[in-house]
C-alpha positions in Angstrom: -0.2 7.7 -19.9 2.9 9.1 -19.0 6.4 7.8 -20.1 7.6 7.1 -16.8 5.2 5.3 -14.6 6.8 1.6 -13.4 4.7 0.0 -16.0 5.7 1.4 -19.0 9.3 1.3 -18.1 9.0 -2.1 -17.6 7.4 -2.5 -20.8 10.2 -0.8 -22.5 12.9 -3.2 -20.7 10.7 -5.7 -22.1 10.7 -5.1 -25.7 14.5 -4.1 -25.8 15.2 -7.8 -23.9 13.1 -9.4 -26.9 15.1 -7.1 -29.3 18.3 -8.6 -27.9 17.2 -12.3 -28.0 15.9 -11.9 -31.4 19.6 -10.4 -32.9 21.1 -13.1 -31.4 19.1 -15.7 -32.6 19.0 -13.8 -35.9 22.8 -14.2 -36.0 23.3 -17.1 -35.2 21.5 -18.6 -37.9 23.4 -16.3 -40.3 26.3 -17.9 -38.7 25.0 -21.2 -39.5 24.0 -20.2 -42.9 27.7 -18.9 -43.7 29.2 -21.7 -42.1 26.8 -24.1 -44.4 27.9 -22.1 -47.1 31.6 -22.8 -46.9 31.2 -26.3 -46.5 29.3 -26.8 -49.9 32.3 -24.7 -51.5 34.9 -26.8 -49.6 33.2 -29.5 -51.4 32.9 -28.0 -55.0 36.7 -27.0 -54.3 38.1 -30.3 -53.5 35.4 -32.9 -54.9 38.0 -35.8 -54.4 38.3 -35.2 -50.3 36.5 -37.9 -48.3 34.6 -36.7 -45.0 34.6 -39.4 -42.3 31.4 -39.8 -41.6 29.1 -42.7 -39.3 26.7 -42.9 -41.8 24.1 -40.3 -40.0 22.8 -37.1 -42.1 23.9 -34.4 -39.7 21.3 -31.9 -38.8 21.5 -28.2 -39.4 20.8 -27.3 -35.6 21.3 -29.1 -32.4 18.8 -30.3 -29.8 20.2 -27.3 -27.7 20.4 -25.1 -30.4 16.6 -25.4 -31.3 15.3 -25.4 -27.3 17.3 -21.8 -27.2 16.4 -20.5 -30.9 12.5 -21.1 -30.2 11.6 -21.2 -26.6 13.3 -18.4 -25.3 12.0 -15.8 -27.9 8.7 -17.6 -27.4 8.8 -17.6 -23.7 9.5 -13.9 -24.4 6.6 -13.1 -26.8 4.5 -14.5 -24.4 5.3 -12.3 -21.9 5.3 -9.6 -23.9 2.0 -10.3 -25.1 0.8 -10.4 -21.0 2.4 -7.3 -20.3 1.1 -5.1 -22.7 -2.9 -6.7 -22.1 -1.8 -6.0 -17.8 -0.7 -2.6 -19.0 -3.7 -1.4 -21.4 -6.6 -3.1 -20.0 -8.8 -1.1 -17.8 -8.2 -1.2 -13.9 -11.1 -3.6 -12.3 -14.3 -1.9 -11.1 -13.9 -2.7 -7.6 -9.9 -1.8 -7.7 -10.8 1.7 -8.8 -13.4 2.1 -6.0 -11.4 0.9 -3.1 -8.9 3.7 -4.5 -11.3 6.2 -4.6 -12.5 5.3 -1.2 -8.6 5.6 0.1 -8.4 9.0 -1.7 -12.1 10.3 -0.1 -10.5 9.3 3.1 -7.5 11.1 2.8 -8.9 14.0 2.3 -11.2 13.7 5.3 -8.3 13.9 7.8 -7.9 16.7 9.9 -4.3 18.2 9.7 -2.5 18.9 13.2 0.7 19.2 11.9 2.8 18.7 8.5 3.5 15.4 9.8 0.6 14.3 11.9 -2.8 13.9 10.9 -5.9 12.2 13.0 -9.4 11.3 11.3 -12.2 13.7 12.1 -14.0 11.7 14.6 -10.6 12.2 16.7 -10.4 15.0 16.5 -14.0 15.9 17.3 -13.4 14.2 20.5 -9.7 15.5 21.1 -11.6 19.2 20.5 -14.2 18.7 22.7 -11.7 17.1 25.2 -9.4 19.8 25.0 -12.6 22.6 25.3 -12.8 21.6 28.6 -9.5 21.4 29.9 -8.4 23.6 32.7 -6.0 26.6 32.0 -2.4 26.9 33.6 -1.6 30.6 35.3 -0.8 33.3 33.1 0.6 36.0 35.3 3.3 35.7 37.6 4.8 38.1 40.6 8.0 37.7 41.3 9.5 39.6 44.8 12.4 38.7 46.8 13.2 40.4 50.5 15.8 42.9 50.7 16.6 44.9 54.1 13.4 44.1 55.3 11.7 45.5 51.8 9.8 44.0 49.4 11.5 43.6 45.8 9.5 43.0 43.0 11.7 41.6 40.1 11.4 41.3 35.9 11.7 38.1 34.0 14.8 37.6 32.4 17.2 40.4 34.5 20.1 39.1 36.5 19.5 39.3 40.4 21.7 38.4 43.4 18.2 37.2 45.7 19.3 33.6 46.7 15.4 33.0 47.9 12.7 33.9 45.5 8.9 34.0 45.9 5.9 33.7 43.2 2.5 33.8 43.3 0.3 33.8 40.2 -2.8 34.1 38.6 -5.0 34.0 35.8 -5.6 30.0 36.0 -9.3 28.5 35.6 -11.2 25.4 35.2 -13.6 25.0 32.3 -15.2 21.4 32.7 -18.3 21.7 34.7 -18.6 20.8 38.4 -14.7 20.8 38.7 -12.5 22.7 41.2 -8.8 23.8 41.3 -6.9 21.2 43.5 -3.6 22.5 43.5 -0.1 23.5 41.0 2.5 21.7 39.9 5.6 24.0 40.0 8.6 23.3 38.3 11.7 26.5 38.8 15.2 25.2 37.2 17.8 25.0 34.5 15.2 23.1 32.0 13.4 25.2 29.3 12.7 23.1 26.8 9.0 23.9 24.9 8.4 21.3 22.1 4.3 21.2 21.6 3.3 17.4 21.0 2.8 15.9 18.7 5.9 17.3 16.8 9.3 14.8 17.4 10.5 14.7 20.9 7.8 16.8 22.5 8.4 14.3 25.3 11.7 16.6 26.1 9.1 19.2 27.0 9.0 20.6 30.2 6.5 18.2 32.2 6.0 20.0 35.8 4.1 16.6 36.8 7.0 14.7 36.8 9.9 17.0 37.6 8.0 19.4 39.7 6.5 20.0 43.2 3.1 19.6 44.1 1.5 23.0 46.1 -2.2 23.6 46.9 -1.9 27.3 47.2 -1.6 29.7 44.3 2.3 30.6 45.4 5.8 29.1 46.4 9.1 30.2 47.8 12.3 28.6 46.3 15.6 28.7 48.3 19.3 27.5 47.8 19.7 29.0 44.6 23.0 28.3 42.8 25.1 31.3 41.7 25.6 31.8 37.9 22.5 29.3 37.6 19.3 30.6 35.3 16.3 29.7 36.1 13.1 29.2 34.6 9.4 29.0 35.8 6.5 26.7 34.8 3.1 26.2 36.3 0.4 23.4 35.7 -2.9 23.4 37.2 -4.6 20.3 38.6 -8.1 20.1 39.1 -10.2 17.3 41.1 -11.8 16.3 37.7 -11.6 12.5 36.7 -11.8 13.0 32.4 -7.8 11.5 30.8 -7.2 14.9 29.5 -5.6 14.0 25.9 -7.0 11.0 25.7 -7.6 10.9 21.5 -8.7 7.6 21.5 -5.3 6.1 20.5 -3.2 6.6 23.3 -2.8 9.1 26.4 0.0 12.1 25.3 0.5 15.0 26.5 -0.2 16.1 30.2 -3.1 14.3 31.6 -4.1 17.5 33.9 -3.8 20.1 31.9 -2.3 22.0 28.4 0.8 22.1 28.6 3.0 24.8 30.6 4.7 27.3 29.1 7.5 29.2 31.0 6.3 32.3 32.9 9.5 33.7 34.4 13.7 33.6 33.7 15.4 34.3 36.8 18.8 35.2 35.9 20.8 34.6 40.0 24.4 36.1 39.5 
């Protein structure tokens, strides 16, 4: 058993208490002893010396002294004696299963993260949930007009275009008997990409809420601010009627789609 589990330290505190009580009470009866002892040769010294007295033999302890000489290092023993059986004695049947049950289902948990962990009829269902989940866009073209011509542009390189236009691609639905509704676009100043269920994944970049709603597959954004970057993210909706995410705990995450990553950094000097 090893020297420092909560029990045995306790047990130690334990028998150095009683080993404290029991040198007090050890020296205080050689106090009384000595004392005793220089009374009777007080007397052989001065045999003629009268002691007032009420007539009563005076006992060798008090009341007080006797209740704190033997209760407290009995109370003590007893305790003792309880600890050490608590300690030694074998952990009840039924203890020992309900632990090993805890353990077994410990170790049935399906890790998501370091810090997150779902049992594995959640995450069966959160699987086969997110199997059939539609996909966002992958590709993106950029272009912006210039003297009547056609500019195509590249992610992350500064332009001067105040009006930008993208259309994109490589979106799909998945779940059966579903069809491709529409896109939520979100293009601004916002980039932040924190996959849930990691802390504050809510200050992700939702296009749902702070995004515009567009049924075709492209959208042109105007009144640009100079020295302003810009970043693009896409989320398909679908006509389909399953909560996306729904883990059988709570709704997270999007409730469309997986969650949109940025496609495009518009750089407008």
């Amino acid at each position: 058993m090893p020297l420092f589990k909560p029990e045995i330290l306790f047990l130690i505190f334990l028998f150095l208490q009683f080993a404290v009580v029991m040198f007090v009470v050890i020296k205080y009866i050689i106090d009384k002893l000595v004392e005793r002892k220089f009374e009777d040769l007080h007397k052989q010294a001065y045999p003629d010396a009268q002691i007032v007295s009420s007539g009563q033999k005076i006992p060798f302890f008090k009341v007080s002294e006797l209740v704190f000489l033997i209760f407290g290092p009995s109370l003590l023993a007893v305790a003792m004696v309880y600890s050490v059986y608590t300690v030694v004695s074998p952990v009840p049947q039924d203890l020992l299963t309900k632990a090993a049950e805890n353990e077994l289902e410990a170790q049935k948990t399906v890790k998501v993260t370091d810090n997150f962990k779902v049992r594995p009829e959640i995450a069966a269902k959160w699987q086969k949930i997110l199997d059939n989940v539609p996909l966002n866009p992958t590709q993106v073209l950029a272009t912006a007009s210039a003297q009547n011509n056609i500019k195509i542009l590249t992610s992350g390189k500064e332009y001067s275009y105040p009006e930008i236009t993208f259309t994109w691609s490589g979106d799909k639905t998945v779940e059966p008997g579903v069809k491709i509704i529409g896109y939520y676009v979100y293009f601004g100043p916002k980039n932040t990409e924190i996959p849930f269920p990691k802390p504050n994944w809510m200050n992700s970049v939702n296009p749902v809420s702070i995004g515009k709603f567009t049924p075709k597959n492209s959208y042109t954004f105007s009144d640009l601010i100079p020295g302003q970057t810009y970043y693009l993210y896409i989320q398909t909706k679908t006509d389909s009627k399953t909560p996306y995410y729904d883990i059988g705990m709570e709704q997270v995450g999007y409730l469309q789609t997986l969650p949109a990553k940025k496609l495009f950094t518009y750089i407008y000097k």
